[in-house]
C-alpha positions in Angstrom: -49.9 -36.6 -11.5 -47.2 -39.5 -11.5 -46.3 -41.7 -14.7 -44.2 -44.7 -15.4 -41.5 -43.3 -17.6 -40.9 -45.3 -20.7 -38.5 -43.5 -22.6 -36.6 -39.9 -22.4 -34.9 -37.1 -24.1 -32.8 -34.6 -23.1 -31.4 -31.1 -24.4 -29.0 -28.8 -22.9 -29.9 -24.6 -23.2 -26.9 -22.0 -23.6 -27.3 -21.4 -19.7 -26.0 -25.0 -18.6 -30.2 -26.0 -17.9 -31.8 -29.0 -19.0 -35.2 -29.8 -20.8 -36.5 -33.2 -20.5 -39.2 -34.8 -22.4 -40.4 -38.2 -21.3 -42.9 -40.4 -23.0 -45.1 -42.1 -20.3 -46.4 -45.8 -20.6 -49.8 -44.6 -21.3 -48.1 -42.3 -24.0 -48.6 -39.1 -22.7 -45.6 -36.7 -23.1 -44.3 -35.1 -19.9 -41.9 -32.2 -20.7 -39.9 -30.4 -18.1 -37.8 -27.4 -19.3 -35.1 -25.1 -17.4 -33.9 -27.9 -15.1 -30.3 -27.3 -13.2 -27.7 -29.6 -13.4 -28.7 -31.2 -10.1 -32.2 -31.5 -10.4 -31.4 -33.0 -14.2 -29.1 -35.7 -12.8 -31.5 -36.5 -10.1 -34.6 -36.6 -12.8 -32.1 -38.7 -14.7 -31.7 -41.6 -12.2 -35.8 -40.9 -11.4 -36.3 -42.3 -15.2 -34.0 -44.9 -14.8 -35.4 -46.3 -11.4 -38.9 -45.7 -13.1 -38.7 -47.9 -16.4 -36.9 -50.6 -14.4 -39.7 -50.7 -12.1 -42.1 -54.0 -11.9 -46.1 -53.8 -11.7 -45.4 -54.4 -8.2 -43.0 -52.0 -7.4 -43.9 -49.2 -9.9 -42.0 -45.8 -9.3 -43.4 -43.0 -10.8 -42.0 -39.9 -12.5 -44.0 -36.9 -11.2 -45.0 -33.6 -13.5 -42.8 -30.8 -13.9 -44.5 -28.2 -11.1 -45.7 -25.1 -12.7 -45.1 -21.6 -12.2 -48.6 -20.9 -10.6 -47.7 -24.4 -8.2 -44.3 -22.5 -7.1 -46.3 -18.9 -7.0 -48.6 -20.6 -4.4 -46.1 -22.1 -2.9 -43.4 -19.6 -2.2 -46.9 -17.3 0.0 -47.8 -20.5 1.3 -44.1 -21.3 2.9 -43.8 -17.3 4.4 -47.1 -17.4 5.7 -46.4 -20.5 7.6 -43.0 -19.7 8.6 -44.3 -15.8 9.9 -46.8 -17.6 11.8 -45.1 -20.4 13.2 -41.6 -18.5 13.1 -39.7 -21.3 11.2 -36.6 -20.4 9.9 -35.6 -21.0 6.2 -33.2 -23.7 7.1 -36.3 -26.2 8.2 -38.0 -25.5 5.3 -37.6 -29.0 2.9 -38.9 -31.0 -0.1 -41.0 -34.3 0.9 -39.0 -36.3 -0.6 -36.2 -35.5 1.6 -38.0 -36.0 5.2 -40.6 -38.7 4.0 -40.2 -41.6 1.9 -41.4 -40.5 -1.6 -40.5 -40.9 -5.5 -37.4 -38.6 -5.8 -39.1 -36.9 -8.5 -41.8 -35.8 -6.4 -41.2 -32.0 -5.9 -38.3 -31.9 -7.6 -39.2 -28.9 -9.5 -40.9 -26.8 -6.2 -39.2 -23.9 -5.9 -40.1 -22.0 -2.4 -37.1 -19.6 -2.3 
């Protein structure tokens, strides 16, 4: 599920991660936890793009993807790439061959 972000707070672990929690404009909480410094900057200008956004124009913030989402799709990535013989290195997040909320799997982890 996407949400308009309304407002966001942020704390830093021992390990250098990120944990986010953003309140929606609905006012449901959205909290993502563990994030790396890159994914946290790009969440970051995700939430920023998001509550600037216009009824017309709305950009969501997606949900944090959860470990059972990245189980599934780490098998479902090697079974196509066995049976298709893709290599690794053409394997890439939607957002970064389509047109999509940056925040849309942002958190997919496949390797």
């Amino acid at each position: 599920m996407a949400y308009k972000a309304k407002n966001h707070q942020e704390t830093s672990n021992p390990d250098g991660s990120f944990n986010f929690t953003i309140t929606t404009g609905n006012g449901k909480t959205l909290k993502y936890e563990n994030l790396s410094t890159n994914i946290a900057a790009q969440m970051r200008e995700e939430i920023r793009i998001s509550k600037l956004s216009t009824e017309e124009e709305q950009v969501l913030v997606f949900e944090q993807v959860t470990a059972e989402q990245n189980t599934s799709l780490k098998w479902l990535i090697q079974q196509l790439r066995n049976e298709f013989s893709i290599p690794e290195s053409e394997i890439f997040a939607h957002p970064i061959v389509s047109r999509k909320t940056g925040s849309e799997a942002l958190t997919a982890q496949w390797k």
